[in-house]
C-alpha positions in Angstrom: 14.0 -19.9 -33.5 14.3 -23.5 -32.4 11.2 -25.8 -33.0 10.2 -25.9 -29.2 10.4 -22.2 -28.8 8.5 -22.1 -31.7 5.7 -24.8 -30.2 6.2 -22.5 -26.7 5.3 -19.5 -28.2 2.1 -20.5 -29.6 1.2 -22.3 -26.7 2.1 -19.9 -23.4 0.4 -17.4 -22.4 1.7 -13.4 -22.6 3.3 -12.0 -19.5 0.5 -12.0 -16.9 0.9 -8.5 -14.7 0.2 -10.3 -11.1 -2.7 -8.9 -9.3 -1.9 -6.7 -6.2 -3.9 -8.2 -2.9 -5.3 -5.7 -1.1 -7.3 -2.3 -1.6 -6.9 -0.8 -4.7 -5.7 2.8 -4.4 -5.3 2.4 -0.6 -3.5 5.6 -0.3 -4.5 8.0 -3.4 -1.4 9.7 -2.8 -3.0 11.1 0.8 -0.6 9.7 3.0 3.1 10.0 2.7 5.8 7.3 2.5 8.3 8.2 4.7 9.8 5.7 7.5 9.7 8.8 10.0 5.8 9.4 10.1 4.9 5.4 9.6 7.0 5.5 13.2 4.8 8.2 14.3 2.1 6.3 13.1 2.8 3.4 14.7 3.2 5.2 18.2 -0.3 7.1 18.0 -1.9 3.5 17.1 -0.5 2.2 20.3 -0.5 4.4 22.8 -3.2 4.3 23.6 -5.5 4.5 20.9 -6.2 2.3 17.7 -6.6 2.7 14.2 -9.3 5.1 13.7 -8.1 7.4 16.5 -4.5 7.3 14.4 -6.5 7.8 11.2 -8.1 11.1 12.7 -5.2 12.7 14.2 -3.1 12.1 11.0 -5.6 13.4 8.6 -6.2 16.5 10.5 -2.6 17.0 10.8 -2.5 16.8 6.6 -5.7 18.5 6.6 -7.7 15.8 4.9 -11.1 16.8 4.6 -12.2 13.6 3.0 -10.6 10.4 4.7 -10.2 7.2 3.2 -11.8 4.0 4.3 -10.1 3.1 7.7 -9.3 -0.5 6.1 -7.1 1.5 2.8 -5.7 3.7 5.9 -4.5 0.5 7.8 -3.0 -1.1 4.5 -1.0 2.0 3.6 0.6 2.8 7.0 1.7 -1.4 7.6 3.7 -0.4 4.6 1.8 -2.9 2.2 0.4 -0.1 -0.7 2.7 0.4 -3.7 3.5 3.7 -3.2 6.3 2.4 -0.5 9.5 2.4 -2.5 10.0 -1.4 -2.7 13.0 -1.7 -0.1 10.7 -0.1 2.9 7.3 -2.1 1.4 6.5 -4.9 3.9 4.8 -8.1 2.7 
């Protein structure tokens, strides 16, 4: 090991794991990730209706007995939770 990799090492911190913005455990595996039901999604929230009214329909169409807070419903269907494979996740 050269001497400034061996100054470095002491020195710099471990690899950091970045924190994820948003709700944690938006989705608790409730909601699918599927490009065909975010568009489906996307057409109950705006025609007419809003987010809550999507939220309802959706989760007794899964059968949800519990839902999630609106806010962790919103943030998994704009394709922002991690459980969107990485090419369909939206920033």
């Amino acid at each position: 090991m050269s001497k400034l990799a061996a100054a470095l090492s002491d020195v710099a911190p471990d690899v950091v794991t970045p924190v994820r913005k948003g709700p944690s455990g938006a989705c608790h595996g409730k909601y699918p990730a599927d490009l065909e039901d975010w568009a489906e999604v996307e057409r109950l929230r705006k025609a007419p209706g809003n987010w809550r009214e999507a939220q309802r329909v959706v989760d007794d169409a899964l059968g949800i007995a519990e839902p999630v807070d609106n806010d962790k419903f919103r943030y998994h269907w704009r394709r922002k939770c991690f459980c969107w494979p990485q090419g369909q996740r939206l920033a």
